[in-house]
C-alpha positions as CSV (number, residue, x, y, z in Angstrom):
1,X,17.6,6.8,-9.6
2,X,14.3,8.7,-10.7
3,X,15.0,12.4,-12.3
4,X,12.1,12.7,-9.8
5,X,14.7,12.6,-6.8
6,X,17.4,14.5,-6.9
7,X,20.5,13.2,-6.4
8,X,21.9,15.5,-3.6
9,X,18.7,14.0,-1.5
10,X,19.7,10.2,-2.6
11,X,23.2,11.3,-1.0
12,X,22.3,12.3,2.3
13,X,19.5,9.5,2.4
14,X,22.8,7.3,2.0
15,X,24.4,9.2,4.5
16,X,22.3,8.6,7.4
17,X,22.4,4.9,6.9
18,X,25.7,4.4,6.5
19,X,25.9,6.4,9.9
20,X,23.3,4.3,11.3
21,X,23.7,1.4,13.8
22,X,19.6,0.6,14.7
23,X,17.4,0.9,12.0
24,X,13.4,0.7,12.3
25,X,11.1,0.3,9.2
26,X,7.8,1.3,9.5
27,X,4.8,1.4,7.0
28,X,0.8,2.7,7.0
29,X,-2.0,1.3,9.2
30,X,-3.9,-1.4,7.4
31,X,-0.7,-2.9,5.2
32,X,-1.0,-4.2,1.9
33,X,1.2,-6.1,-0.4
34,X,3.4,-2.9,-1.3
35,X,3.4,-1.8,2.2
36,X,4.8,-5.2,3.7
37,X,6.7,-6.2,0.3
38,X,8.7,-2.7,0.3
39,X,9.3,-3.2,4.3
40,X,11.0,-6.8,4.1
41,X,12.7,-6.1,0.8
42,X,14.7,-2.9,2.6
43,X,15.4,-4.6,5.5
44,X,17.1,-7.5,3.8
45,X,19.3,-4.7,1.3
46,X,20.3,-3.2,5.0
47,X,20.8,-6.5,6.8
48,X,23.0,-7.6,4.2
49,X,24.8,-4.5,4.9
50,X,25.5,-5.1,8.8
51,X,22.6,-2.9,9.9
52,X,20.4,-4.2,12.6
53,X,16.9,-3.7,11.2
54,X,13.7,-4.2,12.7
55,X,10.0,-3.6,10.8
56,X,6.9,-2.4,12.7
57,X,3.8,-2.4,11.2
58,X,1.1,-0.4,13.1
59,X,-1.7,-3.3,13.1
60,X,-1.6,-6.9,11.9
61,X,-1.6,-7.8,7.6
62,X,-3.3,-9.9,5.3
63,X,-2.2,-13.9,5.6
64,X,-1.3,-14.2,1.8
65,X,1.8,-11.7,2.8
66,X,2.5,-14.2,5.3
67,X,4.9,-16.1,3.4
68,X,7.5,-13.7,2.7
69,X,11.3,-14.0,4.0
70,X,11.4,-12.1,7.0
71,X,7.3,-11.5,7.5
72,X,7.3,-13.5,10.5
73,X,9.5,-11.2,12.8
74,X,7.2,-8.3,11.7
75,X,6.8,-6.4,15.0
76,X,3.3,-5.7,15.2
77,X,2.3,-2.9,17.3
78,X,-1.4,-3.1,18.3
79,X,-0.3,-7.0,19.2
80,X,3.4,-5.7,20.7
81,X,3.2,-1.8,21.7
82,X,5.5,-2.7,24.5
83,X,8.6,-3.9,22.0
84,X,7.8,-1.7,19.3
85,X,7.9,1.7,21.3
86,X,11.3,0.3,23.0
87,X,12.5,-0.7,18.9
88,X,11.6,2.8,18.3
89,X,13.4,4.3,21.2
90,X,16.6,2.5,20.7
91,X,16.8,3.5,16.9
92,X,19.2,6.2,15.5
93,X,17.4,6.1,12.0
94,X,13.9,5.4,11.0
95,X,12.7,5.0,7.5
96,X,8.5,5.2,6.8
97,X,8.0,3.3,3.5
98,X,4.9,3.6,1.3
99,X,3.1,6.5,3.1
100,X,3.7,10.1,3.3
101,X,1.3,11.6,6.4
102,X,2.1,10.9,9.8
103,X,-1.5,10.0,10.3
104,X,-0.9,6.9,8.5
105,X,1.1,5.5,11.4
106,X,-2.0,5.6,13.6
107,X,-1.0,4.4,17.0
108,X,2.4,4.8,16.3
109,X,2.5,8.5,15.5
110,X,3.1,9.5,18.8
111,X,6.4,7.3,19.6
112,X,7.5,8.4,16.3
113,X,6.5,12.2,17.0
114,X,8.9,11.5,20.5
115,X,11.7,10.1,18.8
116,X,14.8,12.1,18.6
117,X,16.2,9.2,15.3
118,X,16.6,11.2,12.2
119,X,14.2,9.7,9.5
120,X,13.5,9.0,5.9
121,X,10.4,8.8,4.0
122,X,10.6,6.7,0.6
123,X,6.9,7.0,-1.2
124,X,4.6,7.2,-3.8
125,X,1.4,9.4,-3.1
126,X,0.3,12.4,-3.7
127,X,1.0,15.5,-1.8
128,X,3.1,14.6,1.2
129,X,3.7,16.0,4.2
130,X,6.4,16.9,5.8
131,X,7.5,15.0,9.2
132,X,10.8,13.3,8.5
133,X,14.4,15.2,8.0
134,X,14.1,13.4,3.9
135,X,11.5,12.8,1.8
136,X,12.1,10.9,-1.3
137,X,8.9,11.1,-3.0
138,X,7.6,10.1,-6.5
139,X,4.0,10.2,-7.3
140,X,5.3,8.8,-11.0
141,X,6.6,6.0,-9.3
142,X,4.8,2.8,-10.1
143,X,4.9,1.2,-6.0
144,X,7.4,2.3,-3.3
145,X,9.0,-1.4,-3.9
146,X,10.0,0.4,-7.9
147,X,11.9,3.2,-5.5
148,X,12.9,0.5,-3.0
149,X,14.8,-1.1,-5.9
150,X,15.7,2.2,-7.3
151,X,17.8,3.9,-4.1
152,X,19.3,0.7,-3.7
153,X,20.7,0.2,-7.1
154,X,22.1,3.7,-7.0
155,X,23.5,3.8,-3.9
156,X,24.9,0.1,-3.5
157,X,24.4,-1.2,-7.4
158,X,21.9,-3.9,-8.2
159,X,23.6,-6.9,-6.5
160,X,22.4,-5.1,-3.4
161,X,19.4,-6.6,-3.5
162,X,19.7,-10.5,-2.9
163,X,16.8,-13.4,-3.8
164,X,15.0,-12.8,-0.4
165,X,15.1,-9.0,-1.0
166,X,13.7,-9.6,-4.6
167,X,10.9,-11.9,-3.7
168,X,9.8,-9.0,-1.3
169,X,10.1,-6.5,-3.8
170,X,8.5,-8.5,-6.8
171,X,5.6,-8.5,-4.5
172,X,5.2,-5.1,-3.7
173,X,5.4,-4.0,-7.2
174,X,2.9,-6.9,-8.5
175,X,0.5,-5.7,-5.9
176,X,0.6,-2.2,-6.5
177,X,0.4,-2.3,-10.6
178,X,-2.4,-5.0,-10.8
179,X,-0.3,-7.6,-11.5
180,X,1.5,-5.1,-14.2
181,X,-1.9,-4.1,-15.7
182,X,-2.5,-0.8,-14.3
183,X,-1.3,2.4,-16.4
184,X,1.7,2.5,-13.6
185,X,3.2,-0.1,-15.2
186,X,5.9,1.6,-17.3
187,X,9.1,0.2,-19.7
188,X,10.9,1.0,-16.2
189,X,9.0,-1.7,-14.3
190,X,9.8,-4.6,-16.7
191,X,13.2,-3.2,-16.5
192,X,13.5,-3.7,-13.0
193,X,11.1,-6.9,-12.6
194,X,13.7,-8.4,-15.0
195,X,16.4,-7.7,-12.6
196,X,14.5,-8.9,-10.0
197,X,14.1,-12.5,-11.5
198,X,17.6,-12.6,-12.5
199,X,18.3,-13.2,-9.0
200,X,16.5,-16.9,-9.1
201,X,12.8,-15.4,-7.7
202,X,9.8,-17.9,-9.2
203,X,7.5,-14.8,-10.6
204,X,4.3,-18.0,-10.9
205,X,5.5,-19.3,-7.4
206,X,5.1,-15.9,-5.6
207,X,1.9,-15.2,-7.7
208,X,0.6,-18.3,-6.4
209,X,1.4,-17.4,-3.1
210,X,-0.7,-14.2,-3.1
211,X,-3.6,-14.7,-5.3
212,X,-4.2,-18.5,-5.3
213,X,-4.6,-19.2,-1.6
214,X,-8.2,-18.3,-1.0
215,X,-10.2,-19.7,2.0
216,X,-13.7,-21.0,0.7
217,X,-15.1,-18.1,2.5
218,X,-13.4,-15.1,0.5
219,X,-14.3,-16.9,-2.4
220,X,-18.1,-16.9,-1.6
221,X,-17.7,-13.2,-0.1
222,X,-16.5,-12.7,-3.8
223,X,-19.3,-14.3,-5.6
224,X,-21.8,-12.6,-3.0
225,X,-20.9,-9.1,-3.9
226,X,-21.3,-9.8,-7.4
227,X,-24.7,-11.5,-7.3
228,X,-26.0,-9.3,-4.4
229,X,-23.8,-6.7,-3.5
230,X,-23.4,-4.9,-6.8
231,X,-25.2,-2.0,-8.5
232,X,-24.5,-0.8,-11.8
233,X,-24.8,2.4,-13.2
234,X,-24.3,2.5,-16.9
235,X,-25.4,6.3,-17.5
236,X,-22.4,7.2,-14.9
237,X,-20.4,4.8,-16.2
238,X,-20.0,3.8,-12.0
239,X,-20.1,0.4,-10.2
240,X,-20.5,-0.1,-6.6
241,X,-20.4,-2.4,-4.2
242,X,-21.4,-2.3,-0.6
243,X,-20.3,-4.6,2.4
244,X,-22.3,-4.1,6.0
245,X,-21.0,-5.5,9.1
246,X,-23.2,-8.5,8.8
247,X,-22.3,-9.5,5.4
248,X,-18.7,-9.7,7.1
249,X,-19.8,-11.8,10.0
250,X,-21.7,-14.1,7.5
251,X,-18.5,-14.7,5.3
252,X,-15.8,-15.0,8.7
253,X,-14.0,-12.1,7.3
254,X,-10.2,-12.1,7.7
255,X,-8.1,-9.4,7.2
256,X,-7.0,-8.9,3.7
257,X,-10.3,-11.1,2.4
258,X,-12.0,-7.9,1.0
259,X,-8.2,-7.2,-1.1
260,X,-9.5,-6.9,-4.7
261,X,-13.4,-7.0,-4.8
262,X,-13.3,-2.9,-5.7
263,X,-11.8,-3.7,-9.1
264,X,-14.6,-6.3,-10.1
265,X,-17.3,-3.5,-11.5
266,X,-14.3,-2.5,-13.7
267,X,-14.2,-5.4,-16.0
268,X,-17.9,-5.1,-17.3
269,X,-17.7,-2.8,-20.6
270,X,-18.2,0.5,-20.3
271,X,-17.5,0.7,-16.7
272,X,-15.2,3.3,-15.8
273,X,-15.0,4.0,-11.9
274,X,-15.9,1.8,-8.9
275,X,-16.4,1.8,-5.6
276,X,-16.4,-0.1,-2.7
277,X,-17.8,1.2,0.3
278,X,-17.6,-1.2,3.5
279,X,-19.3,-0.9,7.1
280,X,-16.4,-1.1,9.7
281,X,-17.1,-0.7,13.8
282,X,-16.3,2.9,14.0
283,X,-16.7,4.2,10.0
284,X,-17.5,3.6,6.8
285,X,-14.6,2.7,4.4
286,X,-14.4,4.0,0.8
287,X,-12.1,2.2,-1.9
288,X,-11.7,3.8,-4.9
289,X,-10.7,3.0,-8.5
290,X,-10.5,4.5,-12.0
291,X,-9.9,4.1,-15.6
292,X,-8.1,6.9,-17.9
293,X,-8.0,10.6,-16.5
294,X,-10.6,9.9,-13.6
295,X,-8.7,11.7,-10.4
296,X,-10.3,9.1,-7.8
297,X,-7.3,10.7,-5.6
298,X,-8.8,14.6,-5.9
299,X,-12.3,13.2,-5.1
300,X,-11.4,11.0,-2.2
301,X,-9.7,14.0,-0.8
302,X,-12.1,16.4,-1.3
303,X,-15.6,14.7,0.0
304,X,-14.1,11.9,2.0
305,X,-11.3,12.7,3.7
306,X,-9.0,10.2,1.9
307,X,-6.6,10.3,-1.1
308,X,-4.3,7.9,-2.6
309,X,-3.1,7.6,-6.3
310,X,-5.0,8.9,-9.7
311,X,-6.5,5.7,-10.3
312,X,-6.3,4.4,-6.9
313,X,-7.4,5.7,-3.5
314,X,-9.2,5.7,-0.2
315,X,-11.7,7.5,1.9
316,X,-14.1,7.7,4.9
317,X,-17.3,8.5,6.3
318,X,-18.9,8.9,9.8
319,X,-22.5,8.6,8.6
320,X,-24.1,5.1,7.9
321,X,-23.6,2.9,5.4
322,X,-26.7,3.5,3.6
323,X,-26.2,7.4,4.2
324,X,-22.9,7.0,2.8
325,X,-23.7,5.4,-0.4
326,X,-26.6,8.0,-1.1
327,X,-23.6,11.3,-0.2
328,X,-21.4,9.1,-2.6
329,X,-24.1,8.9,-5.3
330,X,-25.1,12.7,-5.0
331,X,-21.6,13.8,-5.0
332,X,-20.6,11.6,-8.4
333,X,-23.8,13.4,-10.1
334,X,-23.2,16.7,-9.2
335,X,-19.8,16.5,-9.9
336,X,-20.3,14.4,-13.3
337,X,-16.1,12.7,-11.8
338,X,-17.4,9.4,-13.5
339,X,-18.3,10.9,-16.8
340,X,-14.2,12.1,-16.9
């Protein structure tokens, strides 16, 4: 396991699921492939190991995650409150995978706050908080699926984690590292993504599956922000790209559809942070991303109520779109973050 983890904590973490009988997976509001892929993988390594295990998600996922062994029986709680909260309330152990603030949970937090299951948190962000009776946290960590794999293999050795359990996990770790181009992707990784395909898992199937199953729609949304929704800012070294609520209308935007367009400004030269900032019903959305020692995290954090990763985070606003794009503007001059 990670040096990051001690090994005492990996113990008792073992401890409470051998003791366990009901086990409930959960993950952040708003999944993504890490989020989903890190779920399905663990409750495959604790099925095969006579645990009942059931996943809740707090609201429904992208349909390119759809696929996955397992992903059908999700439990989705702003579709299901009424089986998730009895899930909850009939679980002795609960393990929250890929977040590390109880806000994440959304309209789950409370049932979780109410539950008298001892719990787990296995993660990868920056400065958690403390709501569960173990954290295993590693900011270093490429994905939670890399940790997934990880306390597995330790506790159970590497034949713990079957084909479907690999699939899953191949996913969340593609996901998170870029497709194993961003600077998380370490020797350890490729260590462990060899693993993973020595269990039979098609890496080009499961790519296909994820990035290669575009409606026409997302496809023109894609071309749209580029042509019209994209301003450059060479002297900051800063793209961004804005979607209202109409440009989403226009497109028949489905969830997951926006998944990727932040990293587009980031492949013209010279470009060194982007932003997407998206108009939602309630608020304004921020994604972040960075090259090289740009703290995107730190920033999102401090101006827009987010956080995340280094390289990788989120935010929000509560003024308008066109408000929010002006603050974000300001802020990136006066603090000079893009010229890092």
């Amino acid at each position: 396991m990670n040096n990051n983890i001690s090994p005492a904590i990996i113990d008792k973490a073992g401890d409470l699921i051998h003791r366990a009988k009901n086990i409930v997976l959960t993950c952040h509001y708003n999944p993504d492939g890490d989020a989903i892929g890190s779920c399905l993988g663990m409750q495959h390594i604790l099925k095969n190991r006579g645990k009942t295990v059931s996943v809740i998600v707090p609201n429904d996922f992208p349909g390119f995650l759809r696929w996955m062994p397992g992903a059908k029986k999700i439990v989705i709680n702003k579709q299901n409150p009424e089986k998730a909260i009895d899930l909850i309330d009939h679980a002795d152990l609960l393990i929250h995978l890929d977040f590390n603030q109880a806000s994440r949970l959304d309209t789950l937090q409370e049932a979780i706050k109410n539950t008298k299951a001892k719990s787990i948190m296995i993660d990868h962000h920056l400065e958690p908080e403390t709501f569960t009776n173990l954290m295993l946290s590693d900011p270093k960590a490429s994905s939670t699926g890399e940790l997934v794999f990880e306390f597995s293999a330790t506790l159970w050795g590497k034949k713990a984690i079957d084909y479907n359990a690999a699939i899953c996990l191949y996913v969340a770790i593609m996901t998170d590292t870029g497709s194993f181009q961003y600077s998380c992707t370490t020797d350890k990784v490729h260590s462990i993504v060899a693993d993973l395909l020595k269990t039979g898992i098609s890496p080009n199937e499961i790519y296909d599956q994820v990035y290669n199953q575009f409606s026409e729609n997302r496809l023109k949304l894609y071309g749209f922000c580029l042509a019209e929704r994209m301003e450059i800012l060479p002297h900051l070294h800063l793209g961004i790209i804005n979607l209202s609520q109409e440009d989403l209308r226009k497109f028949k935007n489905r969830k997951g559809d926006t998944e990727g367009i932040v990293n587009l400004p980031l492949q013209i030269k010279g470009i060194r942070m982007a932003v997407l900032v998206t108009e939602r019903e309630s608020e304004v959305k921020l994604s972040f991303r960075s090259k090289g020692k740009i703290d995107v995290s730190s920033f999102a954090r401090k101006y827009f109520n987010g956080g995340g990763h280094y390289n990788a985070a989120g935010g929000n606003s509560s003024e308008s779109l066109s408000s929010t794009i002006n603050t974000l503007k300001k802020t990136i001059i006066e603090t000079k973050i893009s010229m890092s």
